[in-house]
TORPA-4810 file (N, C-alpha, C, O; in nm, 3 decimals):
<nodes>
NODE_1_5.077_5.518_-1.602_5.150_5.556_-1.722_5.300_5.545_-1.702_5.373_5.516_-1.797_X
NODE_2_5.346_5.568_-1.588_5.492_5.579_-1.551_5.550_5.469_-1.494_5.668_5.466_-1.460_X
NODE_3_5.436_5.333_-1.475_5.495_5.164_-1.431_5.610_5.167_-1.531_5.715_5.191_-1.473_X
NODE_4_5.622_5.154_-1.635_5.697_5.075_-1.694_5.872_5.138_-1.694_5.974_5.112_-1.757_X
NODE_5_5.842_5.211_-1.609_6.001_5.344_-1.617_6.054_5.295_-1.477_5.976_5.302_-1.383_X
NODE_6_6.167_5.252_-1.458_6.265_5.218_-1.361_6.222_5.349_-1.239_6.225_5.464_-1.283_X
NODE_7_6.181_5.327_-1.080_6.155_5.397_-0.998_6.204_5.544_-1.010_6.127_5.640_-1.005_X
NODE_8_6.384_5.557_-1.032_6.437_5.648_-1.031_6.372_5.780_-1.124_6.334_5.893_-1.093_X
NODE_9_6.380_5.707_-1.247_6.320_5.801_-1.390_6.194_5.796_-1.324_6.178_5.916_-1.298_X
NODE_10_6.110_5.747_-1.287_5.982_5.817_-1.295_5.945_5.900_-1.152_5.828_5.932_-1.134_X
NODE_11_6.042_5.932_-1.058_6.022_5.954_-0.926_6.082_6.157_-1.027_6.026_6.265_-1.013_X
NODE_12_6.173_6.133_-1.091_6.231_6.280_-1.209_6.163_6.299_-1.211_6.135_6.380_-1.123_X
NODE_13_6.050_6.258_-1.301_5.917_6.364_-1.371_5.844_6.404_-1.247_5.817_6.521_-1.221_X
NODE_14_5.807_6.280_-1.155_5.727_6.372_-1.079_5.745_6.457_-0.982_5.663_6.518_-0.913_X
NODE_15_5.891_6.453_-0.982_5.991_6.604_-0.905_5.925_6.689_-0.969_5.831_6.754_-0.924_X
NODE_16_5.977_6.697_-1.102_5.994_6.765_-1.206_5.848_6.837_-1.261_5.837_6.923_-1.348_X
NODE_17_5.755_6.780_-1.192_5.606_6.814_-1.250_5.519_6.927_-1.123_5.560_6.935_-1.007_X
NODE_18_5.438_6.979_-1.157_5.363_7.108_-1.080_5.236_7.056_-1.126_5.204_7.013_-1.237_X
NODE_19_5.158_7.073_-0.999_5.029_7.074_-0.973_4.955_7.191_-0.999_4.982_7.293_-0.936_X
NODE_20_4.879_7.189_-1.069_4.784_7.304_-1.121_4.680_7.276_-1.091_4.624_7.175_-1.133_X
NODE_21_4.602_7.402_-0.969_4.416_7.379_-0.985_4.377_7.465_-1.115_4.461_7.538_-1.168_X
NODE_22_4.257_7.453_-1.158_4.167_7.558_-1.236_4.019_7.554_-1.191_3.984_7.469_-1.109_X
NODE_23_3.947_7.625_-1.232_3.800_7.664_-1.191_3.736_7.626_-1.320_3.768_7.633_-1.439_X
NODE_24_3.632_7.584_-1.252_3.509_7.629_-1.423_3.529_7.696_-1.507_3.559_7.815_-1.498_X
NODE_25_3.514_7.625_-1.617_3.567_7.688_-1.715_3.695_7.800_-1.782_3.711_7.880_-1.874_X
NODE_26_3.759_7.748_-1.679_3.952_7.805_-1.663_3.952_7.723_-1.787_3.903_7.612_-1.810_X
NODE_27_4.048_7.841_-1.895_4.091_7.736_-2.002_4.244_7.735_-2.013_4.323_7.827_-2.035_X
NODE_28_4.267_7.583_-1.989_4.415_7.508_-1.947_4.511_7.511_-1.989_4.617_7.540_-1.933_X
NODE_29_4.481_7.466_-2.152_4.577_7.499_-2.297_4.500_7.572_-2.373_4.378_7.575_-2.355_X
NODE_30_4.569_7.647_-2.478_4.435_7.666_-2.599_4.514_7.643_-2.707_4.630_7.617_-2.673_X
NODE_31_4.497_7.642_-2.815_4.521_7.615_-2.904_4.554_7.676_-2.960_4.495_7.784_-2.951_X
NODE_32_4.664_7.671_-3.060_4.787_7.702_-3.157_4.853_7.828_-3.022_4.874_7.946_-3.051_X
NODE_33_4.873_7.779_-2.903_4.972_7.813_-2.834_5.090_7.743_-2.839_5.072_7.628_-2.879_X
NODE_34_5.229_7.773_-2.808_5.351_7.661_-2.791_5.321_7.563_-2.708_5.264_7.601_-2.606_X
NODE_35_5.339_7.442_-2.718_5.330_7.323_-2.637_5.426_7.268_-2.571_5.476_7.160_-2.604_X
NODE_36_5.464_7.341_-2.466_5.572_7.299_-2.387_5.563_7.204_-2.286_5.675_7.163_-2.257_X
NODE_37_5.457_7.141_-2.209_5.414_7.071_-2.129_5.311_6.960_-2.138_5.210_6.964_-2.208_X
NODE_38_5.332_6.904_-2.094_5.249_6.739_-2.086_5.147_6.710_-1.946_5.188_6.722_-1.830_X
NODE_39_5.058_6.686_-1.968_4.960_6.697_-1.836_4.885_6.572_-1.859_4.853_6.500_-1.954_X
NODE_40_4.867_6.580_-1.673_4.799_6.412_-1.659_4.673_6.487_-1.587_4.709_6.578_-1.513_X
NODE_41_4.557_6.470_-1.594_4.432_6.491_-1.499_4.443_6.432_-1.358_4.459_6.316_-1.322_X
NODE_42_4.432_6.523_-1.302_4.449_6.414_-1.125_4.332_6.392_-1.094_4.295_6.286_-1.045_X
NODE_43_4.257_6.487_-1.118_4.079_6.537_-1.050_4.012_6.596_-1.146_4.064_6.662_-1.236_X
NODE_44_3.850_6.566_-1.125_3.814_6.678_-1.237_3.795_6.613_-1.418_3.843_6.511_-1.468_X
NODE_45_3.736_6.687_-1.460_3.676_6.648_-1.593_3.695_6.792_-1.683_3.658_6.892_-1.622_X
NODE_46_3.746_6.811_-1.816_3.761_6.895_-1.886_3.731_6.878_-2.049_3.734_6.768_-2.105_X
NODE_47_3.711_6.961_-2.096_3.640_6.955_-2.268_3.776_6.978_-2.324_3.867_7.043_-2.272_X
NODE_48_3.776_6.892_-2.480_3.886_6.942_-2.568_3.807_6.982_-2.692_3.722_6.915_-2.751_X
NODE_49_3.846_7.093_-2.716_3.794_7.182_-2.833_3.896_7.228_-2.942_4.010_7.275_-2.947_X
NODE_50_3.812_7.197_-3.013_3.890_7.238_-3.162_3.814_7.331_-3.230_3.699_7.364_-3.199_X
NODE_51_3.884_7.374_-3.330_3.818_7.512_-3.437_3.754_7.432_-3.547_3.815_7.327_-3.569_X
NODE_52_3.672_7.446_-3.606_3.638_7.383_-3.709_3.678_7.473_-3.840_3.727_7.586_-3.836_X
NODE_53_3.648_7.398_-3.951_3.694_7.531_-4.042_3.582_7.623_-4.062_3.605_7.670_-4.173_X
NODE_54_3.492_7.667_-4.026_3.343_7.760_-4.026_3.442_7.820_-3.910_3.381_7.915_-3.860_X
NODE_55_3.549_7.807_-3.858_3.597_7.893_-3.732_3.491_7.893_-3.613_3.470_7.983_-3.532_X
NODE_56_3.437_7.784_-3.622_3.355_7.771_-3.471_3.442_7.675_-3.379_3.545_7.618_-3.415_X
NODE_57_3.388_7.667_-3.264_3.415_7.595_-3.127_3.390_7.471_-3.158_3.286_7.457_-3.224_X
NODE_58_3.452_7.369_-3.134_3.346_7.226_-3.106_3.445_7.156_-2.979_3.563_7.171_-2.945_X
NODE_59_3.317_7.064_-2.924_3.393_6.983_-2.823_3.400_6.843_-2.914_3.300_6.799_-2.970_X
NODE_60_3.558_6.766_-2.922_3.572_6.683_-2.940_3.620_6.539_-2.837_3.671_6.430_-2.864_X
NODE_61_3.575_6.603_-2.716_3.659_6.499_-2.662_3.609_6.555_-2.524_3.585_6.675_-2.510_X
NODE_62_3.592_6.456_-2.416_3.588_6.460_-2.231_3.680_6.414_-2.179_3.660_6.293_-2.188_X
NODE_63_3.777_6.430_-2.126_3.863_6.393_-2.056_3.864_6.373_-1.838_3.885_6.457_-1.751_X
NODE_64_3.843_6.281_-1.835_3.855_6.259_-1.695_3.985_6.241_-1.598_4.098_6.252_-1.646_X
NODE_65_3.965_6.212_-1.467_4.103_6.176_-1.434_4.207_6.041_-1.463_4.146_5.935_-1.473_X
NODE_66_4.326_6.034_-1.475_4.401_5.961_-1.526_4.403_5.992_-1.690_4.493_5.950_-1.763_X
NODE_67_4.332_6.042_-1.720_4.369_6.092_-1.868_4.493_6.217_-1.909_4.527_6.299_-1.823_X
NODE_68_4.535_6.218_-2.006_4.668_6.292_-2.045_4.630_6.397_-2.191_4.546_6.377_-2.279_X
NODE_69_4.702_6.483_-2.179_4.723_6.572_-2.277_4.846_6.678_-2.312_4.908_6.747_-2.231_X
NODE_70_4.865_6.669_-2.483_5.007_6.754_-2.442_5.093_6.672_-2.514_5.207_6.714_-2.532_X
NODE_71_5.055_6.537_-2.568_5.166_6.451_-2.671_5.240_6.531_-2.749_5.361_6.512_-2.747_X
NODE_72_5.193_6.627_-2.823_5.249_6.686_-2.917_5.401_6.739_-2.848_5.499_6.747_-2.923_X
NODE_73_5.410_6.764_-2.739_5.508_6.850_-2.681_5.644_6.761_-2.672_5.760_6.800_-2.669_X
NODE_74_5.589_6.620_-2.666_5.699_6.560_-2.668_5.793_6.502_-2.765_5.888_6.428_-2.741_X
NODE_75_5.741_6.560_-2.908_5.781_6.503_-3.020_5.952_6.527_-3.072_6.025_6.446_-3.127_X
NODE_76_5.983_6.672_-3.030_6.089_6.687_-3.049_6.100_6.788_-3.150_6.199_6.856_-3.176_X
NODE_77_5.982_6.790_-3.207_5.966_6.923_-3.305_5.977_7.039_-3.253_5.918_7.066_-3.148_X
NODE_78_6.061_7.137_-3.323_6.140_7.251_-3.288_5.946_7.352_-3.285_5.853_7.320_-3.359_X
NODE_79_5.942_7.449_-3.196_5.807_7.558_-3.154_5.662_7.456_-3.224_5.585_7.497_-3.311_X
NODE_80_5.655_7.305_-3.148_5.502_7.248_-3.125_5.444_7.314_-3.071_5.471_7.368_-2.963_X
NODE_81_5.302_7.328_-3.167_5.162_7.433_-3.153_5.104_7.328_-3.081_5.138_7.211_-3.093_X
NODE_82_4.996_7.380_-2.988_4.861_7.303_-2.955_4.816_7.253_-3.056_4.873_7.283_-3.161_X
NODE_83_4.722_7.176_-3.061_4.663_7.127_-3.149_4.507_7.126_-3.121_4.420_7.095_-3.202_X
NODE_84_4.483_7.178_-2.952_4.331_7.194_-2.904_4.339_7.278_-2.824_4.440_7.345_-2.804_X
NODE_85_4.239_7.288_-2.768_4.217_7.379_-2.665_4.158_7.280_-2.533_4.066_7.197_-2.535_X
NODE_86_4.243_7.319_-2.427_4.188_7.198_-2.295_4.075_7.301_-2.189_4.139_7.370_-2.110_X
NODE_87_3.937_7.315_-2.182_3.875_7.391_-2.125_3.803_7.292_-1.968_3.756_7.179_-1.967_X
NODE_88_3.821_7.391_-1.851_3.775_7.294_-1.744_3.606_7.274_-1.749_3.535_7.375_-1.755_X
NODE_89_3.559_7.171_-1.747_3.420_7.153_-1.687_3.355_7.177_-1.566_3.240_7.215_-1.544_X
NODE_90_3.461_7.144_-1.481_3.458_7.211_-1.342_3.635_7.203_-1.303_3.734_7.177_-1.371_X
NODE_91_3.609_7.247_-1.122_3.687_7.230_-1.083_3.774_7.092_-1.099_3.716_6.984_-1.094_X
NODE_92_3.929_7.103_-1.119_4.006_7.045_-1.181_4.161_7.086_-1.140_4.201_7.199_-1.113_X
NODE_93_4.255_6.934_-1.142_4.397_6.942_-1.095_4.450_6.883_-1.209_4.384_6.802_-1.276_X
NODE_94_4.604_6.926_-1.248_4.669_6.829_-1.347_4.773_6.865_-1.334_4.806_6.983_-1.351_X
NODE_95_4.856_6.766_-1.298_4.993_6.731_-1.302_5.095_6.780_-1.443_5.109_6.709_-1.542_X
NODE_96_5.152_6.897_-1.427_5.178_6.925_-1.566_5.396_6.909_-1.544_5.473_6.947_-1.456_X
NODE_97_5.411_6.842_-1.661_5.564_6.793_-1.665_5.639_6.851_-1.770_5.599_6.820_-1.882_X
NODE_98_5.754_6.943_-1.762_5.762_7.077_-1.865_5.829_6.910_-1.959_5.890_6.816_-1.909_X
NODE_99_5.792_6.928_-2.081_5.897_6.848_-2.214_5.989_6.832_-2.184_6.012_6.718_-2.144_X
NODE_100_6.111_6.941_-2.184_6.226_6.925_-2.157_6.307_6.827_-2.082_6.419_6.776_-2.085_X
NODE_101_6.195_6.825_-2.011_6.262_6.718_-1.831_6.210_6.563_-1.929_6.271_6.462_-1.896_X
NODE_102_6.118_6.550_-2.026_6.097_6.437_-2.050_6.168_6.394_-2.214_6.163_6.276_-2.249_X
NODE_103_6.232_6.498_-2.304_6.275_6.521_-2.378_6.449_6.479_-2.341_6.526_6.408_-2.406_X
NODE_104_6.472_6.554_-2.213_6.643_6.573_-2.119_6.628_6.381_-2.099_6.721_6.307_-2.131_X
NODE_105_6.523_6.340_-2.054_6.541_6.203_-1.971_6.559_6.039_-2.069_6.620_5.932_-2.061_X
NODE_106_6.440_6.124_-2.177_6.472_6.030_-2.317_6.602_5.956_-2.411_6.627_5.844_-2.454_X
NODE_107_6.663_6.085_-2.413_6.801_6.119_-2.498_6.908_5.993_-2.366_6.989_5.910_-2.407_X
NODE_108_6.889_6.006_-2.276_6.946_5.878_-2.157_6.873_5.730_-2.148_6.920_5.621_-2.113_X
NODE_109_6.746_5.765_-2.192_6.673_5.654_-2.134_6.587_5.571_-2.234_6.483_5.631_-2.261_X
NODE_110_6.600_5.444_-2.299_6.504_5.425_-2.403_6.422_5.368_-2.330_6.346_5.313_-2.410_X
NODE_111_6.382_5.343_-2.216_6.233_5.309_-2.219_6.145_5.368_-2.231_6.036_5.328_-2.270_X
NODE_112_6.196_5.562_-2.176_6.145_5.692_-2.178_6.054_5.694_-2.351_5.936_5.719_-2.377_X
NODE_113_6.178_5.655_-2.446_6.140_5.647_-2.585_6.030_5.540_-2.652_5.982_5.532_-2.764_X
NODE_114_6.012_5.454_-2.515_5.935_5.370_-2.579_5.759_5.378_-2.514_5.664_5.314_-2.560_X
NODE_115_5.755_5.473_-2.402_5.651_5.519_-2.355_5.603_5.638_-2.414_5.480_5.647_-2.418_X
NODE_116_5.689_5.757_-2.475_5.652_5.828_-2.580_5.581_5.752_-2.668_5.458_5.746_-2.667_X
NODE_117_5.671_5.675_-2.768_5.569_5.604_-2.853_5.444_5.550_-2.802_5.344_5.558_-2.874_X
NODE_118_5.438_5.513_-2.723_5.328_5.434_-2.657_5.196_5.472_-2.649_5.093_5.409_-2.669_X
NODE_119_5.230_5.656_-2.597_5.120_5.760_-2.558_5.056_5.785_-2.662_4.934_5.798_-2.670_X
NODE_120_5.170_5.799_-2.789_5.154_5.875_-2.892_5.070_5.717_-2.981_4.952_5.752_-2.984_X
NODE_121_5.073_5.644_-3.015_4.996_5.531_-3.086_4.916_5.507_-3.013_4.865_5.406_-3.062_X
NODE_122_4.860_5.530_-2.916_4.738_5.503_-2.839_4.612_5.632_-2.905_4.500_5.626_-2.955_X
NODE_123_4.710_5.743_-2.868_4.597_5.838_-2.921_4.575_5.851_-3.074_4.472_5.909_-3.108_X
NODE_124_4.644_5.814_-3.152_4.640_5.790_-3.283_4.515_5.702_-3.289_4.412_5.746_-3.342_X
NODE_125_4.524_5.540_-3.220_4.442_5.444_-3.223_4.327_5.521_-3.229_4.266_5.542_-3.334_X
NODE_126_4.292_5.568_-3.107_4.162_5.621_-3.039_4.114_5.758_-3.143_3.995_5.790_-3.134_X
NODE_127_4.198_5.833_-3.235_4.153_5.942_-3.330_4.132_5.837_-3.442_4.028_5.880_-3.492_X
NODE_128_4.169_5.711_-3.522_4.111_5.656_-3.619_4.021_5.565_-3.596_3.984_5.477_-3.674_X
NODE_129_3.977_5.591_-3.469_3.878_5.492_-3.405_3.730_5.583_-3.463_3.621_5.560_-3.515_X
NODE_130_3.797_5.681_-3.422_3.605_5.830_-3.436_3.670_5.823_-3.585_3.572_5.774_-3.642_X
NODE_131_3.713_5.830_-3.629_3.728_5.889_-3.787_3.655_5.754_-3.858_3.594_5.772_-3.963_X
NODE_132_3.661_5.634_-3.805_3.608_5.517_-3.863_3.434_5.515_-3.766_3.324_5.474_-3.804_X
NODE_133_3.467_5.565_-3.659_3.272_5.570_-3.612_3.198_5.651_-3.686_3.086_5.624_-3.729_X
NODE_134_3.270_5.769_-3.705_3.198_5.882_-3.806_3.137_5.875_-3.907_3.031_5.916_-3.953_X
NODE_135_3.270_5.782_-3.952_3.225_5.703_-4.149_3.135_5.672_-4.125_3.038_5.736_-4.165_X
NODE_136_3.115_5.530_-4.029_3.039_5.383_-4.095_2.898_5.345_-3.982_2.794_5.282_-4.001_X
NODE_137_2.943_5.404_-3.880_2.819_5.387_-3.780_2.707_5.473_-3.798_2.732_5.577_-3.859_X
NODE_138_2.605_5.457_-3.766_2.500_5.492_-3.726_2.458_5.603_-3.625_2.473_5.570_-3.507_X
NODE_139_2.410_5.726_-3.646_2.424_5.799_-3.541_2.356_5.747_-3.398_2.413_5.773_-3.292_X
NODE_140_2.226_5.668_-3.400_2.221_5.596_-3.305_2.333_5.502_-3.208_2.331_5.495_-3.085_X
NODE_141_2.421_5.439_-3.290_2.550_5.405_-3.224_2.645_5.520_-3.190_2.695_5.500_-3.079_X
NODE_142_2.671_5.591_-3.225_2.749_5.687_-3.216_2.705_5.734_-3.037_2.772_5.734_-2.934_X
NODE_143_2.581_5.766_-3.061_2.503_5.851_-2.929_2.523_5.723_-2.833_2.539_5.753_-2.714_X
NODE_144_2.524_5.660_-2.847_2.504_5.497_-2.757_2.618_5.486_-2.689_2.622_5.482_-2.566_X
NODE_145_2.755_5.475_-2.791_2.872_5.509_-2.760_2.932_5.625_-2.685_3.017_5.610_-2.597_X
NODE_146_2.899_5.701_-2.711_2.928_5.770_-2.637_2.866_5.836_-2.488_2.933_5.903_-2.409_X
NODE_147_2.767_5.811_-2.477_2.678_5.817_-2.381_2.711_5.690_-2.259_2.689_5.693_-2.138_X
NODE_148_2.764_5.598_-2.333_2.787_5.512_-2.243_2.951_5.565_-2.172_2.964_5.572_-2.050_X
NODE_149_3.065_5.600_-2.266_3.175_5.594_-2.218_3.196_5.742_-2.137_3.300_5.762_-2.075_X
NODE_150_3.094_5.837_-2.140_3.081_5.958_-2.087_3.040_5.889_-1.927_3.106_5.921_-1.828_X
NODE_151_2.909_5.779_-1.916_2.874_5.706_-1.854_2.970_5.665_-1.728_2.919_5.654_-1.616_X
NODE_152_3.149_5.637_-1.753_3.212_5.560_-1.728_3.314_5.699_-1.686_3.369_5.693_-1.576_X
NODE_153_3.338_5.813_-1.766_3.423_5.927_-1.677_3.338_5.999_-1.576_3.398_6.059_-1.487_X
NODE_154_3.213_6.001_-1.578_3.130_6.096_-1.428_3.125_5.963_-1.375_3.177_5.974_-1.264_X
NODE_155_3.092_5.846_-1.390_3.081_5.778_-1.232_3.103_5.622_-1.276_3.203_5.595_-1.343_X
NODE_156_3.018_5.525_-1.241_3.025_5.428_-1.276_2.948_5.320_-1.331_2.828_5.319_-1.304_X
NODE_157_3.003_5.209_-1.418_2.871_5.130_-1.514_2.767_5.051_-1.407_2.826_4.970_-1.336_X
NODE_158_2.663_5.058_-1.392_2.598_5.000_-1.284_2.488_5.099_-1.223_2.370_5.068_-1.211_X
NODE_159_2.552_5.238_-1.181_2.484_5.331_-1.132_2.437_5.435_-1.220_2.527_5.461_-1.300_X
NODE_160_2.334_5.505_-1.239_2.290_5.609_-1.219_2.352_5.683_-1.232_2.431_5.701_-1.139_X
NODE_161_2.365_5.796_-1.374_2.500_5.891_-1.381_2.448_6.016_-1.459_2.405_6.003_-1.574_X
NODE_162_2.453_6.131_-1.399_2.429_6.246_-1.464_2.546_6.283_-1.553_2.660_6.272_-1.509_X
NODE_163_2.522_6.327_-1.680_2.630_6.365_-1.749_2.603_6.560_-1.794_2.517_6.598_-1.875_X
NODE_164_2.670_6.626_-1.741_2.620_6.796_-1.714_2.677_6.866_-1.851_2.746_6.968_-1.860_X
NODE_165_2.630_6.784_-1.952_2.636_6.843_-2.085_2.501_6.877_-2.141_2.410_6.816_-2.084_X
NODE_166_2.455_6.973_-2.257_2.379_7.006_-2.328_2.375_6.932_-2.451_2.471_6.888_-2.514_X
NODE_167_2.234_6.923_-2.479_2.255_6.842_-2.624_2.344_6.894_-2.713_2.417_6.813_-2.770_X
NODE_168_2.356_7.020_-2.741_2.424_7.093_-2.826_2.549_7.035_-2.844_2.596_7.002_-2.953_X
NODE_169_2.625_7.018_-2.690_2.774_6.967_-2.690_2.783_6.828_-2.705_2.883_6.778_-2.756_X
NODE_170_2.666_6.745_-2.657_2.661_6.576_-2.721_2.705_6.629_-2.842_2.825_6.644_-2.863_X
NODE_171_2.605_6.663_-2.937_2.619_6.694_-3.077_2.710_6.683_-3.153_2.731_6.605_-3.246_X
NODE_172_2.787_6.793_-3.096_2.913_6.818_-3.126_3.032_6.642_-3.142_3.099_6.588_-3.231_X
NODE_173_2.999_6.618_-3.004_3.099_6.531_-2.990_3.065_6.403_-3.041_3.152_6.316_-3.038_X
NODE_174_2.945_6.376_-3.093_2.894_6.287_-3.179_2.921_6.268_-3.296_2.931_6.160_-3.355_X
NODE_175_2.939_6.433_-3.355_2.930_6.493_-3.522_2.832_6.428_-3.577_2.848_6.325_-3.643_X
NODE_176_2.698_6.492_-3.549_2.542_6.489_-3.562_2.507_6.617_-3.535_2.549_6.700_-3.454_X
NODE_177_2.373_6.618_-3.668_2.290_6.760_-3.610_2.192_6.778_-3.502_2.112_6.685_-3.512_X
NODE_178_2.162_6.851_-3.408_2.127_6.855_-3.299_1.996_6.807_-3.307_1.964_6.714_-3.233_X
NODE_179_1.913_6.858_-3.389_1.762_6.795_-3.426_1.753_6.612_-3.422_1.669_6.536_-3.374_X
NODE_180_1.878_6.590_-3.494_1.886_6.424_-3.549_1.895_6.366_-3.400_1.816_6.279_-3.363_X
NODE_181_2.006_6.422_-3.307_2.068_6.366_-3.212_1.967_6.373_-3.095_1.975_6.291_-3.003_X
NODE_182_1.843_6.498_-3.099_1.768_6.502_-3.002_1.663_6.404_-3.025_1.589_6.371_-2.932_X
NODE_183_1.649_6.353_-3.147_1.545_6.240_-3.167_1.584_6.080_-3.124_1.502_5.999_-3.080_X
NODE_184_1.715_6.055_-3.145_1.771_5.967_-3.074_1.758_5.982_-2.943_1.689_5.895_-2.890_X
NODE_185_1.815_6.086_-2.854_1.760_6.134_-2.721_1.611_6.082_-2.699_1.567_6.003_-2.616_X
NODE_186_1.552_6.145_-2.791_1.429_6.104_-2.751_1.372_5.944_-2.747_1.292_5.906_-2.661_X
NODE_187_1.419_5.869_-2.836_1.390_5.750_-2.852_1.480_5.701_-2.664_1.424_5.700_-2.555_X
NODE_188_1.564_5.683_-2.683_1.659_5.685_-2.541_1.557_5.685_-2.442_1.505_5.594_-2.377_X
NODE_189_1.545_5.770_-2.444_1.450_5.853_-2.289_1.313_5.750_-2.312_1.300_5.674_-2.217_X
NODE_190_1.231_5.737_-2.396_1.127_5.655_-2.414_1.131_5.483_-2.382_1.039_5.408_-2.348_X
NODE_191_1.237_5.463_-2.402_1.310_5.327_-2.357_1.361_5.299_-2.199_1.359_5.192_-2.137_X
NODE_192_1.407_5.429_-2.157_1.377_5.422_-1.977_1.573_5.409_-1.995_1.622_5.379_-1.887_X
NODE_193_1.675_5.426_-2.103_1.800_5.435_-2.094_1.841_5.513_-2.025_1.946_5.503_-1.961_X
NODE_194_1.734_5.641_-2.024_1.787_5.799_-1.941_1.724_5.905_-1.956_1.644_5.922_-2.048_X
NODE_195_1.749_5.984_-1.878_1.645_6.051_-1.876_1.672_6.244_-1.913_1.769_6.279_-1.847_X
NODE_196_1.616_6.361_-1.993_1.681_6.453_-2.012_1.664_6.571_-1.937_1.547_6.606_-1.921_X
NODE_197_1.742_6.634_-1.893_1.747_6.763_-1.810_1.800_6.908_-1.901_1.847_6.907_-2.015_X
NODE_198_1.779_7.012_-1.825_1.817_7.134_-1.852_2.026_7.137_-1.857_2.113_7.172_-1.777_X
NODE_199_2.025_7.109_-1.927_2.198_7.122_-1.881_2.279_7.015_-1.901_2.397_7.009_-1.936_X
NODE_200_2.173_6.904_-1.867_2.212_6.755_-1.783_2.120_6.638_-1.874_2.004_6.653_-1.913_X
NODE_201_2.206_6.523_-1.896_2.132_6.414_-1.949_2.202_6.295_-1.804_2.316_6.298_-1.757_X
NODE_202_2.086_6.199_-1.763_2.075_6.141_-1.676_2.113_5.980_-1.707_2.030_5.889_-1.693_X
NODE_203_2.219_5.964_-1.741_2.192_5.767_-1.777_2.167_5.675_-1.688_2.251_5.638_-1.607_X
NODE_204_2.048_5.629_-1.694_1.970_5.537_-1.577_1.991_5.408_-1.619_1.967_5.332_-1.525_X
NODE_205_2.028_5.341_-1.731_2.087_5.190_-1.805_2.234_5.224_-1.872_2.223_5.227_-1.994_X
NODE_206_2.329_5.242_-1.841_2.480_5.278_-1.888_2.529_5.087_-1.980_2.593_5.057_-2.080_X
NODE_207_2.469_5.025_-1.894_2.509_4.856_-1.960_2.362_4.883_-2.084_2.418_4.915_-2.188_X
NODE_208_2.270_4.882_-2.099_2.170_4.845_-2.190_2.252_4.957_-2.282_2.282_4.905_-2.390_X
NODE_209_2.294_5.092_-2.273_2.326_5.199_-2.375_2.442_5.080_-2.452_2.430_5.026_-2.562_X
NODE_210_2.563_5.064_-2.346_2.702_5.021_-2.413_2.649_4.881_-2.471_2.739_4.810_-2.516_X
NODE_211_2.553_4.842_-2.476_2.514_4.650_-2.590_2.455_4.790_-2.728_2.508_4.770_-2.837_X
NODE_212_2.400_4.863_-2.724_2.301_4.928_-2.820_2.458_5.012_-2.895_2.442_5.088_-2.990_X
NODE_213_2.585_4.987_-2.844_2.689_5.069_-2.901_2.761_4.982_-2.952_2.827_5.020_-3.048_X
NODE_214_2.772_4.869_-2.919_2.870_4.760_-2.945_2.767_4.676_-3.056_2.806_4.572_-3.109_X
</nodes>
């Protein structure tokens, strides 16, 4: 994320940045807290949760390492709220970089300004990406899709990959009802794609899931 910044500027932030462990289910950010900091995942896998308007929990999102959170902080908007809640899955490290130092480095530096943008239209991309899977796909694609790219943050395409979620939280992150999504499961599992556990869904074809998503 920080190639494109002249050695000096990016050697700042990571002065400038603190290493944070958390535990299971340590929750990182939460939501509609101030957003003062920007975090990169070093290690570790964590849920992003949002409120729905029923005021429930949902997981919208898995985040692995090399992934980021915390755009909002860098906008420049005077007391930025969270906008989620970052909860650990397990044990977990992240590089967290207070705004200021990247806000202080900007106002000097336009490439600084042009990697902001960068972060920030990427995740835009990737939120009208689900807002357009949601519409128009198929919940079978949906589950496919995502099963595969979950596939790709616990381990790798090729192997054998436990993913230590509950249907409930697929569900969620599908936006499918759990009944609908366990019948897809089920079709899945009957096909030899993967296999289902207590806790845990097993992807034993991660390439046959991602052709059935694409």
């Amino acid at each position: 994320m920080l190639q494109s910044l002249p050695d000096p500027d990016a050697k700042l932030l990571l002065r400038a940045g603190q290493v944070h462990h958390y535990a299971r289910r340590d929750v990182v950010v939460r939501e509609g807290d101030v957003a003062d900091s920007f975090h990169i995942v070093l290690d570790g896998r964590a849920a992003v949760r949002v409120t729905t308007p029923a005021g429930e929990s949902a997981i919208v999102n898995i985040l692995g390492p090399d992934a980021h959170f915390g755009e909002v902080s860098l906008l420049g908007r005077s007391d930025p709220r969270r906008t989620a809640s970052i909860v650990a899955l397990e044990a977990m490290r992240t590089l967290s970089i207070p705004a200021t130092v990247f806000r202080d480095l900007r106002d000097r530096n336009p490439r600084l300004e042009r990697l902001v943008s960068t972060i920030l239209a990427r995740r835009v991309d990737e939120l009208s990406a689900q807002v357009v899977e949601a519409m128009y796909d198929s919940l079978e694609r949906r589950v496919a899709r995502r099963l595969a790219g979950l596939a790709s943050v616990y381990g790798s395409i090729g192997d054998e990959v436990t993913i230590p979620l509950t249907q409930d939280e697929l569900s969620q992150l599908v936006g499918g009802a759990r009944p609908s999504v366990n019948q897809v499961l089920g079709r899945f599992a009957e096909e030899g794609l993967l296999t289902i556990g207590r806790g845990r869904i097993t992807v034993t074809d991660a390439e046959a899931l991602a052709r059935r998503a694409s």
